[in-house]
TORLUMPA-292730 format. One record per residue (C-alpha): residue number from 0; x, y, z. Coordinates in steps of 0.5 Angstrom, whole numbers, plus 2048, in hexadecimal, padded with zeros to 3 digits. Example, Ala and Ser with C-alpha at 12.3 -4.5 7.8 and 13.67 -1.06 7.14 Angstrom:
SITE pos  xx  yy  zz
SITE   0 819 7F7 810
SITE   1 81B 7FE 80E
END
This chain:
SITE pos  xx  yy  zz
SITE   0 819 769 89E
SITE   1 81D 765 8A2
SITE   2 821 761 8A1
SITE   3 825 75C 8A6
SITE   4 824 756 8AC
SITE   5 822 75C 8B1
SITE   6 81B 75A 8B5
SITE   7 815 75F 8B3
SITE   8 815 767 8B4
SITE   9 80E 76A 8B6
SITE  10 80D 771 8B5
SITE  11 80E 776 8B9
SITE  12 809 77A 8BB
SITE  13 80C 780 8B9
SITE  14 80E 77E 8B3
SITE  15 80B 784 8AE
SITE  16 80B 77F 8A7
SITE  17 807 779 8AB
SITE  18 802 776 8A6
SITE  19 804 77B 8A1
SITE  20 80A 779 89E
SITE  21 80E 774 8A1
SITE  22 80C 76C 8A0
SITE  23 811 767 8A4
SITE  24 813 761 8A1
SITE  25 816 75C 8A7
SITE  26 81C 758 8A6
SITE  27 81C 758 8A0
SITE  28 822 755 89C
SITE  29 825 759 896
SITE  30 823 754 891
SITE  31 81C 754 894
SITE  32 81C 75C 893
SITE  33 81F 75D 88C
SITE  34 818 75B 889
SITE  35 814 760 88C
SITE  36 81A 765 88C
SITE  37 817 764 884
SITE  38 80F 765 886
SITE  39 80E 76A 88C
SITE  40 811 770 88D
SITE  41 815 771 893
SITE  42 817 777 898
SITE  43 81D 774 89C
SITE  44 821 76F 89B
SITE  45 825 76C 8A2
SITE  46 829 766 8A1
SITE  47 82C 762 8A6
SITE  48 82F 75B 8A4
SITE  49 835 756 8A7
SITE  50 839 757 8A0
SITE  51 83B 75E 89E
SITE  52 83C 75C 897
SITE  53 835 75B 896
SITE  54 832 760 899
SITE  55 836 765 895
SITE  56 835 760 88F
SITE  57 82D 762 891
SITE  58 82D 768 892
SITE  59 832 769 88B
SITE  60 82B 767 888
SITE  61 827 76B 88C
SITE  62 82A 770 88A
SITE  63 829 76F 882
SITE  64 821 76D 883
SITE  65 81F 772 889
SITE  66 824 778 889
SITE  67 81F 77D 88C
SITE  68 81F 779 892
SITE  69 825 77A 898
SITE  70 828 773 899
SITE  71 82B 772 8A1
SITE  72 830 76D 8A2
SITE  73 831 76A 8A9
SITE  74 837 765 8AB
SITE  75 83A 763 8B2
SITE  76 840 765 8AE
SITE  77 842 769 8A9
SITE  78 848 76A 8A5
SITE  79 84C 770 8A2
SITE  80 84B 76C 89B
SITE  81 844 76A 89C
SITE  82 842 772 89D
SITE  83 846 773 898
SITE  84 842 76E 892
SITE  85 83C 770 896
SITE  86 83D 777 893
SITE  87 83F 777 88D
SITE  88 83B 771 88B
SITE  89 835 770 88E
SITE  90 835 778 891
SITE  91 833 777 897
SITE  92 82F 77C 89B
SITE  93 831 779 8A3
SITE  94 836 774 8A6
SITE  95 833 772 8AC
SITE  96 836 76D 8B2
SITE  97 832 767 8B4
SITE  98 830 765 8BA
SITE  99 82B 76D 8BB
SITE 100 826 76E 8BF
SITE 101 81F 76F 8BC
SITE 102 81E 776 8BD
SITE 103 824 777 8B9
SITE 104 823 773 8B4
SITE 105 81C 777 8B3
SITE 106 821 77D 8B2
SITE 107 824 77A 8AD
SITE 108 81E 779 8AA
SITE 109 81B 780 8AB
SITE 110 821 783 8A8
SITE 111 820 77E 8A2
SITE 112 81A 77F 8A1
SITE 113 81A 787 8A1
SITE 114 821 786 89C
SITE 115 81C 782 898
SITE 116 816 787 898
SITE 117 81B 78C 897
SITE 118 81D 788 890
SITE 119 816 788 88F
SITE 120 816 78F 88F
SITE 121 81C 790 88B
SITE 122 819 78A 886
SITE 123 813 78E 886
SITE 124 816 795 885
SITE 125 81A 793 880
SITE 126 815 790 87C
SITE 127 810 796 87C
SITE 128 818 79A 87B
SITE 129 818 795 875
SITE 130 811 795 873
SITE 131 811 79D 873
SITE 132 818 79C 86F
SITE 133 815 798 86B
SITE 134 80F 79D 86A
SITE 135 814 7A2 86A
SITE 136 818 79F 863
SITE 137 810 79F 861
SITE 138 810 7A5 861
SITE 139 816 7A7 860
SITE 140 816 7A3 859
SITE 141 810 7A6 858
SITE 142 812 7AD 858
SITE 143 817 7AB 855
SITE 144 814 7A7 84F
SITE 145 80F 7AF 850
SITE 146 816 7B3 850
SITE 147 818 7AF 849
SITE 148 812 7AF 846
SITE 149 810 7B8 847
SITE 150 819 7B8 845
SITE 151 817 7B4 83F
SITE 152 811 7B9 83E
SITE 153 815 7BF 840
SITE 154 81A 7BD 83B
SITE 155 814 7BB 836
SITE 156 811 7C2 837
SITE 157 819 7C6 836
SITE 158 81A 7C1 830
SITE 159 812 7C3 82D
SITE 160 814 7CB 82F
SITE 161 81B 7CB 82C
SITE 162 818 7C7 825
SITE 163 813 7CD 826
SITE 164 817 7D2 827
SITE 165 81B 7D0 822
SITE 166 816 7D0 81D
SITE 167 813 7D6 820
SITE 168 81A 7D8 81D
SITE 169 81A 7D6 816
SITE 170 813 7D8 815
SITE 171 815 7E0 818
SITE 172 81B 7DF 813
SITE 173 816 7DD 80D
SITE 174 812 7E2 810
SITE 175 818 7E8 80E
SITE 176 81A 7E4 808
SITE 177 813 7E4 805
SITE 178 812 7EC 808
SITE 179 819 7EF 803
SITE 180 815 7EC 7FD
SITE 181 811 7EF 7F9
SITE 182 811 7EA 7F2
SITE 183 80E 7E3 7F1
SITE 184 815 7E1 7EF
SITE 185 818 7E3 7F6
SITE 186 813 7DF 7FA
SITE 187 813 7D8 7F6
SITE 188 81A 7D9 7F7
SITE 189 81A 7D9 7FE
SITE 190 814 7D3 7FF
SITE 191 818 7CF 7FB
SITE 192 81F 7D0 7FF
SITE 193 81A 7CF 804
SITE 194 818 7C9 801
SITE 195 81E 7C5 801
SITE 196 81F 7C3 808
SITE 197 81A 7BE 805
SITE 198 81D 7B9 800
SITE 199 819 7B6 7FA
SITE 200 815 7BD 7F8
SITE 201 814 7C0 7F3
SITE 202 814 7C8 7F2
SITE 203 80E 7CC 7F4
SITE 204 809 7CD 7EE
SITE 205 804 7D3 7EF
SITE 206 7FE 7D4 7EC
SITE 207 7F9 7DA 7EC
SITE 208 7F4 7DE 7E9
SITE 209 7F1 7E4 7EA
SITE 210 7EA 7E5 7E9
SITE 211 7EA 7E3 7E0
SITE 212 7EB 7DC 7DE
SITE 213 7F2 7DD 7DC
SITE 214 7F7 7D9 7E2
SITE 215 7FE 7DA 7E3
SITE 216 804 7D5 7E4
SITE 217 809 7D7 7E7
SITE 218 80F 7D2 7E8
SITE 219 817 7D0 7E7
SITE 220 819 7CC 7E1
SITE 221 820 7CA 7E1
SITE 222 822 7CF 7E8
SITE 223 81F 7D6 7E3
SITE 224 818 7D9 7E5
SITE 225 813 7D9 7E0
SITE 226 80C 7DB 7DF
SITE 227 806 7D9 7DA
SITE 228 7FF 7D9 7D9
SITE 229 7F9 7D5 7D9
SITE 230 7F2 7D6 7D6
SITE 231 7F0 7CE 7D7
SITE 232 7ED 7CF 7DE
SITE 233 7EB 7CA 7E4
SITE 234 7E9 7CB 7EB
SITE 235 7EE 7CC 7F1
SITE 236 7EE 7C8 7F6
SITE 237 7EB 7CC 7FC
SITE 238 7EF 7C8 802
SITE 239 7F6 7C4 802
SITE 240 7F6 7BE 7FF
SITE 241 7F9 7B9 7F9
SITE 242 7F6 7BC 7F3
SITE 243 7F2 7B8 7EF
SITE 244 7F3 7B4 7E9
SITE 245 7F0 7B9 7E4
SITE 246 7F5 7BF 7E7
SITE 247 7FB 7BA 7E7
SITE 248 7F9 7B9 7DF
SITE 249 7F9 7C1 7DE
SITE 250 7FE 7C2 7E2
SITE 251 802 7BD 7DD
SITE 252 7FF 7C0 7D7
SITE 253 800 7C7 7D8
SITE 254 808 7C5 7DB
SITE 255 809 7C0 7D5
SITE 256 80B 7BB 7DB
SITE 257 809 7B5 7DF
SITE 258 806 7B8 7E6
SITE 259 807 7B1 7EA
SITE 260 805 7B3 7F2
SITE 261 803 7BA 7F5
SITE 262 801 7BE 7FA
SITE 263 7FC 7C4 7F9
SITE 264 7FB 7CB 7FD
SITE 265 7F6 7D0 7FC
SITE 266 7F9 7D7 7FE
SITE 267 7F4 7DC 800
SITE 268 7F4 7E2 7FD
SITE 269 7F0 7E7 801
SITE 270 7F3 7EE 800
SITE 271 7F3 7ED 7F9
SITE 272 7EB 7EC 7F8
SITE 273 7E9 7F2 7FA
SITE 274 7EC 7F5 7F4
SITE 275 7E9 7EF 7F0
SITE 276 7E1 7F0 7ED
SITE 277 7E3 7E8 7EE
SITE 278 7E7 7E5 7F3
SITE 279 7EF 7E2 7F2
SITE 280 7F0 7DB 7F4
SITE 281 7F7 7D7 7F3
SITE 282 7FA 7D1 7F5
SITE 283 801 7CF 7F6
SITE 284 804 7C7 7F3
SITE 285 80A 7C3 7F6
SITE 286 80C 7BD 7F3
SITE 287 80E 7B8 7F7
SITE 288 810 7B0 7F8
SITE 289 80F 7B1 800
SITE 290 80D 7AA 804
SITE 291 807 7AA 808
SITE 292 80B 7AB 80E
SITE 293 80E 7B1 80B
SITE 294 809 7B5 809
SITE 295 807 7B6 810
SITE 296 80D 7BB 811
SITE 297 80D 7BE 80B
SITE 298 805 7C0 80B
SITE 299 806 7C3 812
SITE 300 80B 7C7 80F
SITE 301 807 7CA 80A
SITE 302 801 7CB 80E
SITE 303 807 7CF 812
SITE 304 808 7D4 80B
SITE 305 802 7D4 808
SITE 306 7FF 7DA 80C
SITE 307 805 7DE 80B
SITE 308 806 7DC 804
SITE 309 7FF 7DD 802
SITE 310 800 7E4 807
SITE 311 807 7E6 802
SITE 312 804 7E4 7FB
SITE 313 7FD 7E8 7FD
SITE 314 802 7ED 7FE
SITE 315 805 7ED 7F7
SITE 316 800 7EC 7F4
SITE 317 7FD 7F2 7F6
SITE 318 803 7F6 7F5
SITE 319 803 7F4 7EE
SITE 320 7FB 7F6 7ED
SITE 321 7FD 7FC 7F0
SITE 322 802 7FD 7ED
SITE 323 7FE 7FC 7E5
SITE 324 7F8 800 7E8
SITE 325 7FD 806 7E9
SITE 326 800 805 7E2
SITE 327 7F9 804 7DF
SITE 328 7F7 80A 7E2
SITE 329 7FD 80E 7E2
SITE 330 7FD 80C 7D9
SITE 331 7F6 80D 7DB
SITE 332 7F7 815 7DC
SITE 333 7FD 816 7D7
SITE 334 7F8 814 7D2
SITE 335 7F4 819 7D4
SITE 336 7F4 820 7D0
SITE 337 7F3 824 7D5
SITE 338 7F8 826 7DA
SITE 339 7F7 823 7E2
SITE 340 7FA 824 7E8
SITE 341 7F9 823 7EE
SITE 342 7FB 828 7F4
SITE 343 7FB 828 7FC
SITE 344 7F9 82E 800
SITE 345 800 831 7FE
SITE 346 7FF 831 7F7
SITE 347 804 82C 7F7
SITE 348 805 827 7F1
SITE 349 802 81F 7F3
SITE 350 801 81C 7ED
SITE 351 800 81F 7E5
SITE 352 800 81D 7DE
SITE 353 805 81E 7D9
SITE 354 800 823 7D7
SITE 355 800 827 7DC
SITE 356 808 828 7DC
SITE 357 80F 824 7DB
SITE 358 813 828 7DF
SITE 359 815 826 7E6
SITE 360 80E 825 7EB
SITE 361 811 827 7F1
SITE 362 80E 82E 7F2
SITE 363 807 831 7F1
SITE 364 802 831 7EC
SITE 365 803 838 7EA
SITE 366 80A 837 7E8
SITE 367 80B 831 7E5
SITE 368 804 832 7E0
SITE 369 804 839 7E0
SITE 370 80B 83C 7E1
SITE 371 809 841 7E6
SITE 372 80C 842 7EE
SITE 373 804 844 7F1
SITE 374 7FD 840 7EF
SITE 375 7FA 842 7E9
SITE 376 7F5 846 7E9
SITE 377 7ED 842 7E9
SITE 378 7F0 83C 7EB
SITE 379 7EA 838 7EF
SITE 380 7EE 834 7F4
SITE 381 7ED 839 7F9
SITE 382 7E5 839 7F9
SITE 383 7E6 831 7F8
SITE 384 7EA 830 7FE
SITE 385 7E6 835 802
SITE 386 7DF 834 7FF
SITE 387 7E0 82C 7FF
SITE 388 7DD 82B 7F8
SITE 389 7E0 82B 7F1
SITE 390 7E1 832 7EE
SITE 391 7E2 835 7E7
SITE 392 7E6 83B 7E5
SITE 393 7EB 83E 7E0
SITE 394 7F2 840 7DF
SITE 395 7F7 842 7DA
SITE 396 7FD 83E 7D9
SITE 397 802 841 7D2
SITE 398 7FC 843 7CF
SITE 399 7F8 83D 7D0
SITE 400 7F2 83E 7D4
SITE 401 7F0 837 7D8
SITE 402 7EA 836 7DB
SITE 403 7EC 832 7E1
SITE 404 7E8 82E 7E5
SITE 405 7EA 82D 7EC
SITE 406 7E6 826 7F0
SITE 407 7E8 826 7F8
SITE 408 7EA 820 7FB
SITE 409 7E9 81D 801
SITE 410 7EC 818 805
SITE 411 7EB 814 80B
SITE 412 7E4 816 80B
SITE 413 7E7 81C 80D
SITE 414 7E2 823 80D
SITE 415 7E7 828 809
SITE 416 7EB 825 803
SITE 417 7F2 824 803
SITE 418 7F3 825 7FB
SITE 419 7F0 826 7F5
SITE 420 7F0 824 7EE
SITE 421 7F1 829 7E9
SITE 422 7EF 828 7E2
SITE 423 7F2 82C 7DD
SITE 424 7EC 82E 7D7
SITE 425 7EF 832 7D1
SITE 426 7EA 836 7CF
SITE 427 7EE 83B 7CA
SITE 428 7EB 839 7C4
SITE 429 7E4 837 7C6
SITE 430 7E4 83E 7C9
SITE 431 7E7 842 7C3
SITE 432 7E3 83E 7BF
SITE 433 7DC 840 7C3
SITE 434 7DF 848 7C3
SITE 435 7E0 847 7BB
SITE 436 7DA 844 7BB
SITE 437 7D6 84B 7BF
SITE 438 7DB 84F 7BB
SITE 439 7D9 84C 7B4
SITE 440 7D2 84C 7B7
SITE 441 7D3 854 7B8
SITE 442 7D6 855 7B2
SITE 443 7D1 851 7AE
SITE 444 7CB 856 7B2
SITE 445 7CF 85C 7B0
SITE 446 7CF 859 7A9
SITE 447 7C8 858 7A9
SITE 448 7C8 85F 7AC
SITE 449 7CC 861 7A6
SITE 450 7C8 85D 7A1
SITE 451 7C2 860 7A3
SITE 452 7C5 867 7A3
SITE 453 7C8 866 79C
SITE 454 7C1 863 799
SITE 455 7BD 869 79C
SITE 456 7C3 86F 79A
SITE 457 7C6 86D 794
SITE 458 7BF 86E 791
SITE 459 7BF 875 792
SITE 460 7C7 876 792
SITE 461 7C7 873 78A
SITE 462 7C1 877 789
SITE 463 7C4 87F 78C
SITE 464 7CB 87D 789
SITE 465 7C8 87C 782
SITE 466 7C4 882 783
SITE 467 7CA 886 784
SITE 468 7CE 883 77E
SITE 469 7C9 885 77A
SITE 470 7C8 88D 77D
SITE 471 7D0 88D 77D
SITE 472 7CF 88C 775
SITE 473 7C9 891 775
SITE 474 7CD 896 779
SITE 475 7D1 89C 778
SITE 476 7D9 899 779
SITE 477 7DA 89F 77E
SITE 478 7D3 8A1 781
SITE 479 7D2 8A0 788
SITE 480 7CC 89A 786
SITE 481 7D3 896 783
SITE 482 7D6 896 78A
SITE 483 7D1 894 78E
SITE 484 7CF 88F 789
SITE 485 7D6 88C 78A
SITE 486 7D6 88C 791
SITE 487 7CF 888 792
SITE 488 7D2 884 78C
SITE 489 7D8 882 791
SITE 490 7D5 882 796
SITE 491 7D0 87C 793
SITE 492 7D6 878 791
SITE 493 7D9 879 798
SITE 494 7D3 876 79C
SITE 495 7D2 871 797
SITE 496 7DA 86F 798
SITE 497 7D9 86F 7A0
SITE 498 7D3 86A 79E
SITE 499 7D8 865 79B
SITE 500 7DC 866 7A0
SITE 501 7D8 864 7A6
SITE 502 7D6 85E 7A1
SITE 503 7DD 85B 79F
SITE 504 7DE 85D 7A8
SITE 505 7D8 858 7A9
SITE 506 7D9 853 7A5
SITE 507 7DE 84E 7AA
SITE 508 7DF 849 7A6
SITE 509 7E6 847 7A3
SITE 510 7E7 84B 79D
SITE 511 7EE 84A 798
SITE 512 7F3 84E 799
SITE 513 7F5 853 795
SITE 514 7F9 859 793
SITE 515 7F6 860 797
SITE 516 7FA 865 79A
SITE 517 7FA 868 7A1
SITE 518 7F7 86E 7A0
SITE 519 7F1 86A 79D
SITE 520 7F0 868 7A2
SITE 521 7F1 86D 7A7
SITE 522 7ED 872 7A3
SITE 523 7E7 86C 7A3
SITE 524 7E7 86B 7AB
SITE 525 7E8 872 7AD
SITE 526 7E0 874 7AA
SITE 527 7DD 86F 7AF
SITE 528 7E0 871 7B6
SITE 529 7DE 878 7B4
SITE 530 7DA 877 7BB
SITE 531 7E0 875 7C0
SITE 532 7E4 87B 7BC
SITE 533 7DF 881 7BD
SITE 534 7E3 883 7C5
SITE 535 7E9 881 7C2
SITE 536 7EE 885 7BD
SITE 537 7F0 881 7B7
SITE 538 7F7 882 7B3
SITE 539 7F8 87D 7AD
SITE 540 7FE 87D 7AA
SITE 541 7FE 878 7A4
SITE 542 803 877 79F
SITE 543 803 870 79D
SITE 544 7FE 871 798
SITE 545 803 86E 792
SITE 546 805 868 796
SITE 547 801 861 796
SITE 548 800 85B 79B
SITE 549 7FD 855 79A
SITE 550 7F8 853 79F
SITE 551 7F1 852 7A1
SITE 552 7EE 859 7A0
SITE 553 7E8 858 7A5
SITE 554 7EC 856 7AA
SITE 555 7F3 85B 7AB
SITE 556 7EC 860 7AA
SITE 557 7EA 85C 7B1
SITE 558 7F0 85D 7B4
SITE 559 7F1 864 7B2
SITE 560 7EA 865 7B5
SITE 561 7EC 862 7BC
SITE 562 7F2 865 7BD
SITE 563 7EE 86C 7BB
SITE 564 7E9 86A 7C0
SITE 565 7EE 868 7C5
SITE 566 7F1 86F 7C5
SITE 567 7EA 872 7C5
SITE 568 7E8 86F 7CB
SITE 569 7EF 870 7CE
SITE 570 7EF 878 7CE
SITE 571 7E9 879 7D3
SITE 572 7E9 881 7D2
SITE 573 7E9 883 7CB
SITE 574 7F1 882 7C9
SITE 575 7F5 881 7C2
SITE 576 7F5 87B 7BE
SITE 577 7FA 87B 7B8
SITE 578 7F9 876 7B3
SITE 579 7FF 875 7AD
SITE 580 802 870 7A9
SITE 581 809 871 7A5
SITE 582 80E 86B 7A2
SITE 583 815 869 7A4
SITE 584 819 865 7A1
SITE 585 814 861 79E
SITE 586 810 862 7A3
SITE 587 809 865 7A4
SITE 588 809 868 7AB
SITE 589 801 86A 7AF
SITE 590 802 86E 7B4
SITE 591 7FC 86F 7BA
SITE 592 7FE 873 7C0
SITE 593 7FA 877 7C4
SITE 594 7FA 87B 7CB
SITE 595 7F8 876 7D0
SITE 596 7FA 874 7D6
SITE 597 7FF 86E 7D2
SITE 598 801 867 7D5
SITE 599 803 866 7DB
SITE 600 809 861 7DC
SITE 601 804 85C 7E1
SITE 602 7FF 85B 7DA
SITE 603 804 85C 7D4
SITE 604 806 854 7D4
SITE 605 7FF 852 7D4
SITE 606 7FD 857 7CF
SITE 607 7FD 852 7C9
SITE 608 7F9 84C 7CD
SITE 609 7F3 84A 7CC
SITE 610 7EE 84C 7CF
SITE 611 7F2 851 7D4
SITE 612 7EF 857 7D5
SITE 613 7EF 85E 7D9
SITE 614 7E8 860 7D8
SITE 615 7E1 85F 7DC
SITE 616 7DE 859 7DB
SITE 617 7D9 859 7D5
SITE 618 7DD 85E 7D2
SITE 619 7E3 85A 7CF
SITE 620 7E4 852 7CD
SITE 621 7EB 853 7CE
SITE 622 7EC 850 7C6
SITE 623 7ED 856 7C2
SITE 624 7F4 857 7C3
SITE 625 7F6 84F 7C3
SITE 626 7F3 84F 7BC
SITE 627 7F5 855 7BA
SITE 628 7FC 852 7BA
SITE 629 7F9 84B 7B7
SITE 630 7F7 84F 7B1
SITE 631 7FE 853 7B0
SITE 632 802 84D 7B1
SITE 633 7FD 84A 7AC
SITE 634 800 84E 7A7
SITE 635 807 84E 7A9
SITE 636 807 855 7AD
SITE 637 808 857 7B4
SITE 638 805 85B 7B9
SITE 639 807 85E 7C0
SITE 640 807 864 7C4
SITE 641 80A 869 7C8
SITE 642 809 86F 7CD
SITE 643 80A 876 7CA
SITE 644 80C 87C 7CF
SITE 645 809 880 7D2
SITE 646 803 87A 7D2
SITE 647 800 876 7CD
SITE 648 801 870 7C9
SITE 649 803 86E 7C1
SITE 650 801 868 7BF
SITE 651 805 865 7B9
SITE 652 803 861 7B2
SITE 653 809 85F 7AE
SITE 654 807 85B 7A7
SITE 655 80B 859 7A2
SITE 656 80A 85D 79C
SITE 657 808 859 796
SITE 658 80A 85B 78E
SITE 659 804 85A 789
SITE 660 806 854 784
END
């Protein structure tokens, strides 16, 4: 634009922004410009006019309306003060002298123009700076907005670790607190400290049942422990939930008090069921007035205990079925009348009835029930152990005779056992009474022997012995027939006593005591060892013969004959055996020593056991002597022995003697 009285200017042909960007209006007034200043775009802006005031005035509202475009003032006169207004007001770009050539003005107009161009560039830069700015805070913004919202999310996910943290805390500290507990007291104990972090609850109810129709309460009441029992029954529920009507009237029931609002959770019990032919079941009741809102919490924070304290209650629950199995079976085994033990491999004590042995446990089974330092002899528990199937066996304990009966034990599923069960059978009785029962079977056969031999001699003895009577008389008192008649006549009434001799041996049965001499007795026994005698010297020295005992002939004859048939066997080459009785201060004395190899100090303290014996198996029962001494102490007496030098043995009978009343 030009704006001034000038005439018109042609562009120049080397003018670089011809037909492009430059759009002269001539002679144009500053009143005529100022409306298209406000409707075109304009490059440059040249004003010339007369008054400086007004160009100034123009170009002050050029500026305001177009300030991309360079405005040149051109004057013939410029003063210091119009410079100085054109700058600070109206900035101008050039102050140009009129009149100028047209290639100068030309210049000054390709200089504009390039300052204009260069405006529009640093306009255009500016915008794509402002507009990539403006991107760049979008995106700023943007990551910002991203920065807060993963901040927000890292600290939503530090708050969610810390809360689980912290729970994970309280749930590892419930876990210890439930672990050191071994009651159901101490475990409701510490839910309900647990439970009070909740307002508005109750204390914990449990209910369980072990397989019967019998359920079991265990609750608080006034702050003490109580437990009580039920034989009404009603089904659990199986998840948790608020219990039904029907359970809160039972619950209310049972406790005397109304059940308002509840929250129920069955409790499984798995370790409990496999030793139950019915499985347990439980449930745990909290009272509670929480809102709706307040529920929620409260329900995750028992789904978090459940299995824990579903875990511990099992536990005491098997430890107390554990527990009364053991006492059951350990009553069990102390009722029993049979000693029983189990050992190890080492004959070490690991379990034992009162039966087997009161005193301390802590060593083997030899020295607690048989007071020995080495194993009994028979004992089965070596074969048990090694053949790996029960054993029996029999061993001698302070005069009894234990049948014992040794089962292996294997655990693991291991091949060789690791203990073994011993049962302890007292069998002296029994085998006493068997022996007894052969013994009286012996005897009766002789008796029937005797009977027999008394019906088929008798006869004939009467009959020679009245002969020789009746001769006696008929012949001369110092005839040689008269001798000879006396001795057949003593020799008929010898066999006949000898036949009631054996009869009263044989007869076994329990005969009243009554009132015999020693010698009686000997004298009666002698005749019928004549056979074990026969290699043997026999000396008899009685002199008891006017003192009584009280006894049971038959039986001091037995034993008499016992310890005469004893010696007998004691002396295998021919030797000397010396019978006597004589009377000591009101005692009458039997002595039968003979000239064997005697007792050797490894068998005098079992001497009297029963079925002890020396001999041969099938030679000995091992009970003549054990019920010799029966009998003599049956009778108030004693027996003992002794060695006699240079060899032999002396086996005593002392009886009190007894006056006739």
């Amino acid at each position: 634009m030009w704006i001034g009285n000038a005439s018109p200017i042609r562009l120049p042909q080397f003018f670089p922004f011809q037909k492009r960007e430059v759009q002269i209006i001539h002679r144009a007034s500053c009143s005529e410009a100022l409306p298209l200043l406000t409707t075109q775009k304009f490059s440059s802006i040249l004003v010339q006019q007369e008054s400086n005031d007004e160009a100034l005035k123009f170009l002050v509202q050029a500026r305001q309306i177009q300030p991309m475009a360079p405005r040149i003032f051109m004057a013939e006169e410029l003063k210091e003060e119009d410079v100085q207004a054109g700058i600070n007001r109206a900035q101008v770009y050039r102050f140009v002298r009129w009149p100028l050539s047209e290639r100068e003005l030309w210049a000054q107009l390709e200089d504009s123009l390039q300052r204009h161009s260069m405006f529009l560039s640093r306009s255009l830069l500016l915008r794509e700076s402002s507009h990539q700015n403006k991107q760049l805070e979008a995106l700023t913004h943007s990551l910002e907005e991203m920065v807060e919202e993963r901040t927000q999310y890292i600290e939503m996910s530090h708050r969610e670790e810390a809360e689980k943290l912290s729970r994970e805390r309280y749930l590892i500290r419930f876990i210890k607190e439930l672990a050191s507990q071994s009651s159901f007291e101490e475990i409701l104990g510490i839910l309900r400290k647990e439970l009070r972090k909740f307002h508005k609850l109750g204390d914990p109810i449990l209910a369980y049942r072990l397989g019967g129709e019998k359920t079991f309460f265990l609750s608080f009441q006034s702050g003490n422990f109580t437990q009580t029992e039920s034989l009404t029954t009603f089904p659990f529920p199986k998840t948790p939930q608020i219990p039904s009507p029907e359970l809160m009237r039972y619950l209310a029931n049972h406790f005397g008090r109304p059940f308002i609002k509840a929250y129920v959770v069955p409790i499984e019990l798995r370790l409990t069921n496999h030793l139950l032919s019915d499985n347990g079941e439980a449930i745990l009741c909290v009272e509670n007035s929480l809102s709706e809102k307040e529920t929620i919490p409260f329900v995750e924070f028992m789904n978090d205990r459940m299995r824990l304290l579903s875990m511990a209650l099992d536990r005491v629950l098997l430890e107390n079925q554990l527990s009364s199995f053991s006492y059951r079976w350990e009553k069990t085994f102390d009722g029993m009348r049979d000693p029983i033990a189990i050992v190890d491999l080492e004959f070490q004590i690991v379990r034992a009835n009162r039966k087997f042995s009161d005193r301390f446990l802590q060593h083997k089974c030899y020295e607690s029930f048989a007071g020995r330092t080495e194993k009994c002899v028979g004992c089965p528990v070596p074969e048990a152990l090694a053949e790996g199937h029960s054993q029996t066996g029999e061993i001698q304990v302070n005069g009894r005779v234990y049948q014992v009966h040794s089962y292996p034990v294997l655990l693991d599923g291991g091949s060789r056992p690791t203990n073994v069960v011993n049962q302890y059978v007292d069998i002296t009785q029994s085998r006493e009474l068997y022996l007894r029962m052969l013994q009286n079977e012996k005897m009766g056969a002789i008796g029937m022997l005797a009977g027999n031999i008394a019906h088929e001699l008798n006869n004939p003895l009467t009959g020679l012995r009245s002969l020789a009577q009746v001769l006696l008389q008929e012949a001369p008192p110092d005839s040689n027939l008269h001798a000879d008649l006396m001795e057949i006549e003593k020799a008929t009434a010898r066999s006949q006593r000898i036949i009631k001799n054996l009869l009263d041996f044989s007869k076994g049965e329990d005969q009243p005591s009554q009132l015999v001499t020693a010698d009686e007795i000997i004298e009666r026994t002698l005749p019928m060892l004549k056979s074990a005698l026969r290699i043997h010297r026999t000396e008899v020295d009685l002199a008891a013969a006017e003192s009584n005992i009280f006894v049971e002939p038959h039986l001091l004859q037995q034993v008499v004959f016992n310890l005469i048939n004893n010696a007998c066997q004691a002396m295998k080459d021919p030797g000397r055996l010396r019978v006597a009785s004589r009377v000591a201060d009101q005692k009458v004395i039997i002595e039968i020593e003979d000239t064997g190899p005697g007792i050797s100090d490894e068998i005098k303290n079992r001497l009297f056991e029963p079925f002890f014996t020396t001999k041969k198996e099938g030679h000995g029962t091992g009970l003549g002597l054990s019920m010799s001494k029966s009998i003599i102490e049956k009778f108030g007496g004693t027996i003992q022995f002794h060695n006699v030098k240079p060899h032999g043995t002396c086996f005593t009978i002392v009886l009190p003697q007894k006056s006739p009343q």
